[in-house]
Each structure stands twice: as structure tokens, then as C-alpha cells.
N, C-alpha and C positions, 0 to 999 in steps of 0.2 A: 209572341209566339213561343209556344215549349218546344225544344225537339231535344233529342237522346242521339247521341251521337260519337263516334270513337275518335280522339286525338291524343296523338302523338304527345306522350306524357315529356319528354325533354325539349318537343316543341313549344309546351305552353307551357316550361319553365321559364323556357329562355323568351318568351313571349313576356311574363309576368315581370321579367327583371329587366327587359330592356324597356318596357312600360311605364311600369314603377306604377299597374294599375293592381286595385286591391281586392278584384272578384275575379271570377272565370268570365262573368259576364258583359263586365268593363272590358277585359281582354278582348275579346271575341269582336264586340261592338267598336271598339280601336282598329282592329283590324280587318272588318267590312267597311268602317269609312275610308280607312287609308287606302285599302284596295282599289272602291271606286273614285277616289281623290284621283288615284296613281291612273286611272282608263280614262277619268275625263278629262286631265292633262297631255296625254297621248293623243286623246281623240281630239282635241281642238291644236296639236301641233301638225299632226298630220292632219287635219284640214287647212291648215293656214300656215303653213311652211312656204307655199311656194309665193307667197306676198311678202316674203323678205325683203328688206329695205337694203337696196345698193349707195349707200354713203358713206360716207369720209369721216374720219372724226375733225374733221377740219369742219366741214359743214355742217355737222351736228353742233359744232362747238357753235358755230355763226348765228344755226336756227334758235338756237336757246341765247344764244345774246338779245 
């Protein structure tokens, strides 16, 4: 998909160099995966947070023996 669009020129400096990717559009696509990497890591903590495990390292130590 084309789109035209204004960004922040010292944003996608520093977007390129903390990358180390070599288009605008490697950049861009870097950081629509990481975005939604970073919501469906959220979205499955906060769904499954409250099934935290109450154990020891004593017993963890036990179940893996």
C-alpha cells in the first residue's frame, strides 16, 4: 500500500540509526511489527496475569528434578 505521509525528520533519524535498517521503508515496517509485537505481549499478560503460579523455588527446583 502507497501512502504520503509527514514524519518527524529527527524521529526517523534516530529510528534509522537505532535500526541499522537501510530504507524508510524497512524502518516503518520495523516499527509496525514491534508496535504490534509490543500490544500482543500486553494483551496476553493482561489476560493471563491472574494464573500466576504460587511456588517456591524449592518446588520448582523438586518439579524439574
Amino acid at each position: 500500500m502507497k501512502i504520503t505521509t509527514y514524519i518527524d525528520e529527527q524521529l526517523l533519524r534516530r529510528a534509522f540509526k537505532a535500526s541499522r535498517a537501510k530504507t524508510k521503508r524497512e524502518v516503518l515496517e520495523n516499527g509496525l511489527r514491534s508496535l504490534l509485537s509490543e500490544i500482543q505481549r500486553n494483551t496476553f499478560i493482561s489476560e493471563f496475569d491472574h494464573l500466576r503460579l504460587r511456588i517456591s523455588p524449592e518446588e520448582l527446583a523438586h518439579l524439574r528434578s
